[in-house]
matplotlib code that plots the C-alpha trace (Angstrom):
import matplotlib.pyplot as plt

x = [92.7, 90.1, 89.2, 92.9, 93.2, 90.2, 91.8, 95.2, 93.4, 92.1, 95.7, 94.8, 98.1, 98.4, 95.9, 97.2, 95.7, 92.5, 89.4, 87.3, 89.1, 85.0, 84.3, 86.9, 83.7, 81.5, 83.4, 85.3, 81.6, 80.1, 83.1, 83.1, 79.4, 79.0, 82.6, 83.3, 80.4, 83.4, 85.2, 82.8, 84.1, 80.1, 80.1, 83.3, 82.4, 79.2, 81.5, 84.2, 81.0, 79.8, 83.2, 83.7, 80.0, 80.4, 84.0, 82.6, 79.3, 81.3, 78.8, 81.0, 81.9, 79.1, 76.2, 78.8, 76.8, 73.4, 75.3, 77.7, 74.2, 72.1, 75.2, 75.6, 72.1, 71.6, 75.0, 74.6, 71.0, 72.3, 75.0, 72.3, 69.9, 67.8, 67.7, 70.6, 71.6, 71.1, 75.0, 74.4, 71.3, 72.0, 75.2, 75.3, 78.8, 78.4, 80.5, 82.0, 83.3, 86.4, 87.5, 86.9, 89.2, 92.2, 93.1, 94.3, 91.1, 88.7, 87.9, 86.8, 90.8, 92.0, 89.8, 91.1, 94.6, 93.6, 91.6, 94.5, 96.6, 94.2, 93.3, 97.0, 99.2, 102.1, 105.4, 105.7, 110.0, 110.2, 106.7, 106.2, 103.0, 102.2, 101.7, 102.6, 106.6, 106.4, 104.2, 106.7, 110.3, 109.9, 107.9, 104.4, 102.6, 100.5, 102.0, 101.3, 101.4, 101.8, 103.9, 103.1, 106.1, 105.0, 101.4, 102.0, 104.6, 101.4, 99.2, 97.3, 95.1, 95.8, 92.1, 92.8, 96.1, 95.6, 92.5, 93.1, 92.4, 95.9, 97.6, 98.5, 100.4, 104.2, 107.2, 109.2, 112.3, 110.3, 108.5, 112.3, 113.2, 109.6, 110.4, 108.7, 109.1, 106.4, 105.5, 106.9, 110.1, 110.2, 108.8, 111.8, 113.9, 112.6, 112.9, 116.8, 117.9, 120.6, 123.8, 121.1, 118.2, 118.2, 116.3, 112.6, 111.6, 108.5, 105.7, 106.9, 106.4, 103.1, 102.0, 102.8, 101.1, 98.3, 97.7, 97.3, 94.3, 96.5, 96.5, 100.0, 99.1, 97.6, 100.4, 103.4, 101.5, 101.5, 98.0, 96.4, 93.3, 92.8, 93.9, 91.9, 88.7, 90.1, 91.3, 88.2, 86.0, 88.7, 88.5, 84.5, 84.6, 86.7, 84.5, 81.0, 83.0, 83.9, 80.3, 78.2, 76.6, 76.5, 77.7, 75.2, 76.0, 73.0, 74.6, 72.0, 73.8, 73.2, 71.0, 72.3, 75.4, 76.3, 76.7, 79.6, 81.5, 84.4, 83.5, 87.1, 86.8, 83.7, 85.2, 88.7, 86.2, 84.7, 87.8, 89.2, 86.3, 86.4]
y = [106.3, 103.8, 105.4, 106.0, 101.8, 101.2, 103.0, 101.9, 98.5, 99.7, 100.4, 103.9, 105.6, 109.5, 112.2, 112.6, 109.3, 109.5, 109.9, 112.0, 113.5, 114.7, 110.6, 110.8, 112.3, 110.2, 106.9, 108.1, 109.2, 105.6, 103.9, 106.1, 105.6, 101.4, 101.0, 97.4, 95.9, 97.7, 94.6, 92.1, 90.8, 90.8, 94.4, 95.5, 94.1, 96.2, 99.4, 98.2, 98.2, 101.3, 102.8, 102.1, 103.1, 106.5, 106.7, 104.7, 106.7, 109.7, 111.0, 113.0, 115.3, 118.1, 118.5, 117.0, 118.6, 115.9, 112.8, 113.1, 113.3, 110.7, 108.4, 108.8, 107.8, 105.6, 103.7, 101.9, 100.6, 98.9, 97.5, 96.6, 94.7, 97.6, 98.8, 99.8, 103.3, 105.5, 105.8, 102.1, 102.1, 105.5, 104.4, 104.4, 103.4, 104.0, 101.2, 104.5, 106.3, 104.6, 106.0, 109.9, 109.1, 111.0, 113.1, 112.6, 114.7, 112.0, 110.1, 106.9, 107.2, 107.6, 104.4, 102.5, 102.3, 101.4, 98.7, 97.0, 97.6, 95.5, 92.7, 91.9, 94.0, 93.2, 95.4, 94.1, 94.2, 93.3, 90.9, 92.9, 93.5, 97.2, 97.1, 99.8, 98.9, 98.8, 101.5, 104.0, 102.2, 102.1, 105.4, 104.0, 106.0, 105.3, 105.0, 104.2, 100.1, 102.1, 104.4, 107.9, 108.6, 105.2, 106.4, 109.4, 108.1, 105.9, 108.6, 108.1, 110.8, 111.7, 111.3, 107.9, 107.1, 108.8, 107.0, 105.1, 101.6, 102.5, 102.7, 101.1, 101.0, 100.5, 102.1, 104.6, 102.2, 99.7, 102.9, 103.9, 100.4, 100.9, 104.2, 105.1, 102.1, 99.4, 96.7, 93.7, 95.9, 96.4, 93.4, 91.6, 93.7, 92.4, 89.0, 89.9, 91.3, 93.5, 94.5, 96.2, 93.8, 90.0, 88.3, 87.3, 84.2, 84.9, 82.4, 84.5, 88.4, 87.3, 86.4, 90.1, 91.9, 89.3, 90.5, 93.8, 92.8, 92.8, 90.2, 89.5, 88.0, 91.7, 93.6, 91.5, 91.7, 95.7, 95.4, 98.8, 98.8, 95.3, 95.3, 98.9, 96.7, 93.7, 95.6, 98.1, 94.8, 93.4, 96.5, 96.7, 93.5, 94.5, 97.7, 95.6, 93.4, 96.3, 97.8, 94.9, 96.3, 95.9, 98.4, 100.7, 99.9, 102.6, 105.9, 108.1, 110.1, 110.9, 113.4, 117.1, 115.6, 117.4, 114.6, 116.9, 117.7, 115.6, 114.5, 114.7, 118.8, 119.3, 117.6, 119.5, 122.7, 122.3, 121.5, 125.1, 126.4, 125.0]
z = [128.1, 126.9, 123.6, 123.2, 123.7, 121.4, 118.9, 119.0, 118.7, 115.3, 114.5, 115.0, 116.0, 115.1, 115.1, 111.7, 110.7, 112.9, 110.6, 112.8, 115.9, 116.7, 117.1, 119.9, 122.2, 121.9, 122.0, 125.6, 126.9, 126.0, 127.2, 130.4, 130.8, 130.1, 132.7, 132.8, 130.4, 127.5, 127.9, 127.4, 123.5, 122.0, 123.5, 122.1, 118.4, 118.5, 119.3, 116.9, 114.2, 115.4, 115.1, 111.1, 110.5, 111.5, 109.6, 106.7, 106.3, 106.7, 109.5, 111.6, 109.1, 109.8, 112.9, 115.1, 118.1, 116.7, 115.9, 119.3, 121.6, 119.4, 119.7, 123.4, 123.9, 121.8, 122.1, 125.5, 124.8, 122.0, 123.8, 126.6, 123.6, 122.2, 118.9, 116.6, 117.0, 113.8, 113.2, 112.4, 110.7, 108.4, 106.9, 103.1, 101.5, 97.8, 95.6, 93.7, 96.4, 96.6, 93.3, 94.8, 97.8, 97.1, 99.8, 103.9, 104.8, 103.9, 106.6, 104.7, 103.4, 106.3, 107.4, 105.0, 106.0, 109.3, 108.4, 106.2, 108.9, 111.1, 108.9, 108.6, 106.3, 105.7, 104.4, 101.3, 101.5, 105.6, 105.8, 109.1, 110.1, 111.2, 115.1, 116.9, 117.0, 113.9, 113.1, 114.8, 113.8, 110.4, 109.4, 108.0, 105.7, 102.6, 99.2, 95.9, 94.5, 90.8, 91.5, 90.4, 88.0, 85.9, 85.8, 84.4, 81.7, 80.7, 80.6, 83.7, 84.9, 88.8, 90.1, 88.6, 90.3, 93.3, 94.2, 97.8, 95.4, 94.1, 97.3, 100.5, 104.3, 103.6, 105.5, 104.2, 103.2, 101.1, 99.2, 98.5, 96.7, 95.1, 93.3, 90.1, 88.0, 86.6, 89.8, 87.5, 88.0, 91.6, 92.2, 90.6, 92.9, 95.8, 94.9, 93.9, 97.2, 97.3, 99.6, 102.1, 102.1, 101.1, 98.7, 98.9, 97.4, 95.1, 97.0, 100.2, 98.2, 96.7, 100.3, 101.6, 98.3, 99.0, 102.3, 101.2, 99.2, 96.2, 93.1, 92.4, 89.0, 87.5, 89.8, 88.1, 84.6, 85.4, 84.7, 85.8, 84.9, 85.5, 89.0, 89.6, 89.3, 91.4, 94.4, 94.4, 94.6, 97.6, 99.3, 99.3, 100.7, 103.8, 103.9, 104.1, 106.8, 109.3, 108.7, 108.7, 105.7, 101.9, 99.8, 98.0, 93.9, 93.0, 90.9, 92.7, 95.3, 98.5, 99.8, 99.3, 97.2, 94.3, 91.7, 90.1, 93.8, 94.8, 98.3, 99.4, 98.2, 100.1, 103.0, 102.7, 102.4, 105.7, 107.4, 106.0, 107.7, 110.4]

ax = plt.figure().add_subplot(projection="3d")
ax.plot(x, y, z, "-o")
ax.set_aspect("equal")
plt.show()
């Protein structure tokens, strides 16, 4: 019930959007093990940091049986003012990674979302942020911000588009009035209203798209590639915030990483295995 709390708190609500469902064991053995001292706030930001390190280094995805022990030791004598634990101190989040997140069975993706969803996102049609009421009344999922069928009229390559830079939490109804036309177009539909929703004025709209970490200058200029670059930058940022660590800019891969393998294949591989 505790892990379940922690993670709702992450705006963690479906299996379907949890990163690693194998994190779930350790975090409910720590919490189980450390009892009260899990609601002390300094304690609670070291296992919030913890968390996103093992979902932004991707370290749950393979020796599960390793990490979950290591963590459960080491864990609590952080907490208690020993060193960091190695899920903390191993993390490596490669600035290019972002562009290979395509698919739900990335953890880091999946991360992502939550992390928007917890710094503040808001619908960008409703201004609603995405707590749990929300979450569940309005049908929440990730969609594009250039919609697919405008990409590919422009010629834009799917592991371009369908990079997690090019998308974002927004419920079901909004990703309707969205469709597949340029953002200047949809945009100007939002500000218009219509018989089912009313109008937005513009100062409001560019508040929710900013919140997404979303320049409404390159998104109203339908600037792709320009706002590619921006948001990848915004959304390092908010990775190196949950992590407490700098992003690795280096194009030499990680250990056993086949420079030509999509990560999000090798992961989707594994998961077939398993």
């Amino acid at each position: 019930m505790q892990a379940a709390k922690f993670l709702h708190m992450q705006h963690i609500y479906r299996i379907f959007d949890l990163p690693y469902q194998s994190q779930i064991v350790p975090l409910a053995a720590i919490l189980a093990d450390i009892g009260d001292a899990g609601e002390h706030d300094a304690n609670r930001a070291k296992l919030v940091r913890w968390y996103w390190n093992g979902v932004f280094g991707e370290l749950y995805g393979s020796a599960v049986e390793t990490r979950i022990a290591r963590d459960f030791m080491e864990v609590p004598g952080w907490l208690a003012g020993g060193a960091e634990p190695s899920t903390v101190s191993e993390t490596l989040f490669r600035t290019d990674r972002l562009k290979t997140m395509r698919m739900r069975l990335s953890a880091a993706y999946k991360g992502i979302n939550a992390l928007l969803m917890k710094e503040g996102a808001q619908d960008f049609r409703s201004g609603q942020k995405f707590d749990h009421t929300v979450f569940f009344g309005e049908n929440v999922d990730i969609h594009h911000i250039f919609p697919q069928d405008w990409c590919k009229t422009h010629g834009i390559k799917p592991k371009v588009y369908d990079s997690i830079i090019n998308k974002t939490p927004l419920s079901f109804r909004t990703n309707r009035i969205i469709g597949g036309v340029a953002p200047s177009e949809y945009l100007a539909k939002l500000e218009k209203g219509s018989d089912k929703t009313p109008p937005i004025e513009r100062g409001r709209l560019d508040g929710f798209l900013a919140s997404h970490l979303v320049d409404p200058a390159l998104l109203r200029a339908d600037g792709f590639d320009a706002f590619m670059a921006d948001r990848q930058k915004r959304l390092l940022a908010l990775i190196e915030q949950a992590t407490g660590k700098a992003a690795y800019t280096g194009a030499v891969p990680e250990e056993g990483e086949d420079v030509e393998q999509d990560p999000d294949t090798v992961e989707a591989e594994k998961t077939i295995a398993a």
